[in-house]
C-alpha positions in Angstrom: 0.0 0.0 0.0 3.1 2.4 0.7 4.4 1.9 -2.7 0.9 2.7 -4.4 0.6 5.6 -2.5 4.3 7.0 -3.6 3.1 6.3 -6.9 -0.3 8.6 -6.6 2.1 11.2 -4.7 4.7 10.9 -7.8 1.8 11.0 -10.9 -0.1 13.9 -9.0 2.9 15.6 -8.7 4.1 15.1 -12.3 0.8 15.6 -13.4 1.0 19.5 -12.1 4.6 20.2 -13.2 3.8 18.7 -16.8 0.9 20.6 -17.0 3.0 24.0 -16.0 5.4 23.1 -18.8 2.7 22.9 -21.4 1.2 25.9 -20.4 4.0 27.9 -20.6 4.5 26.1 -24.3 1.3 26.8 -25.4 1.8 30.8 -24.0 5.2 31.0 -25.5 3.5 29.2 -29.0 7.0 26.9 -28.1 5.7 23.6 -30.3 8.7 21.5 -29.0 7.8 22.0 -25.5 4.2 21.5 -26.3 5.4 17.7 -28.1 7.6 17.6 -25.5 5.6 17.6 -22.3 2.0 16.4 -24.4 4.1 12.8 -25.0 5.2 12.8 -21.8 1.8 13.1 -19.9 0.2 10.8 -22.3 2.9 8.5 -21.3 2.7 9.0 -17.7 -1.1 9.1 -17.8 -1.5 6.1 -19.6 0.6 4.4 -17.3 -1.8 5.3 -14.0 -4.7 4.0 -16.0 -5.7 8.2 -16.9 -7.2 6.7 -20.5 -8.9 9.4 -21.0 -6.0 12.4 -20.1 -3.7 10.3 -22.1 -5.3 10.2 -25.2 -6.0 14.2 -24.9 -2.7 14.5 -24.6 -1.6 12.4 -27.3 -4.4 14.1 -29.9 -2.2 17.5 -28.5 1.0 15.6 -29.3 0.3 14.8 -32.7 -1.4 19.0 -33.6 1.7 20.6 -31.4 2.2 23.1 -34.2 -1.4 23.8 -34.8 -2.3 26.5 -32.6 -5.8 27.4 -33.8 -6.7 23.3 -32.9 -4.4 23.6 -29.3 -6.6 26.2 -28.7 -9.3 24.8 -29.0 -9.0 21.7 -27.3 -7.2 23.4 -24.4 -10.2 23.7 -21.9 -11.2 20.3 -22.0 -7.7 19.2 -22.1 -7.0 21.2 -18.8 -10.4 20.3 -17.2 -9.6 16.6 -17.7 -6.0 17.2 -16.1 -7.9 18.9 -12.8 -10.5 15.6 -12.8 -8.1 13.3 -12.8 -5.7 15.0 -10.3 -9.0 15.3 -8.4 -9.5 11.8 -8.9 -5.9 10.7 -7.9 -6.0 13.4 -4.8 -9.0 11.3 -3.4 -7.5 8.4 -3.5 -4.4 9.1 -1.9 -6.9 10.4 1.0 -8.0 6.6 1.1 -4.5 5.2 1.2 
């Protein structure tokens, strides 16, 4: 139970700093930082079972230079990054 709760702890965490990274891509219109952190969520949120913020994130992966389509996702994209952290928050509470 320890170890699944350091590995909540280290996607949560990830998770948030990822999710700064791309921002700061998107604000900067920096499309290597977008590919860059976009392939690594999907890859760390396909590995917690976050099916749903993985594909997002891969959709954003493969448009990183397409701004008008970033754009456009980018609300649900960040809403579905709060849910699951939400979701992952919660249950690191149960742990």
């Amino acid at each position: 139970r320890a170890g699944t709760s350091k590995t909540r702890h280290f996607f949560v965490t990830a998770a948030n700093l990822l999710c700064g990274f791309f921002r700061e891509g998107f604000a900067n219109q920096d499309s290597q930082l977008i590919l860059r952190s976009a392939h690594t969520i999907a890859g760390v949120a396909s590995s917690m079972c976050a099916e749903r913020l993985a594909k997002q994130a891969s959709l954003i992966e493969v448009s990183s230079g397409e701004w008008a389509q970033i754009s456009s996702t980018l609300p649900e994209f960040e809403q579905t990054v709060e849910d699951t952290i939400a979701w992952w928050n919660d249950k690191l509470q149960v742990s």
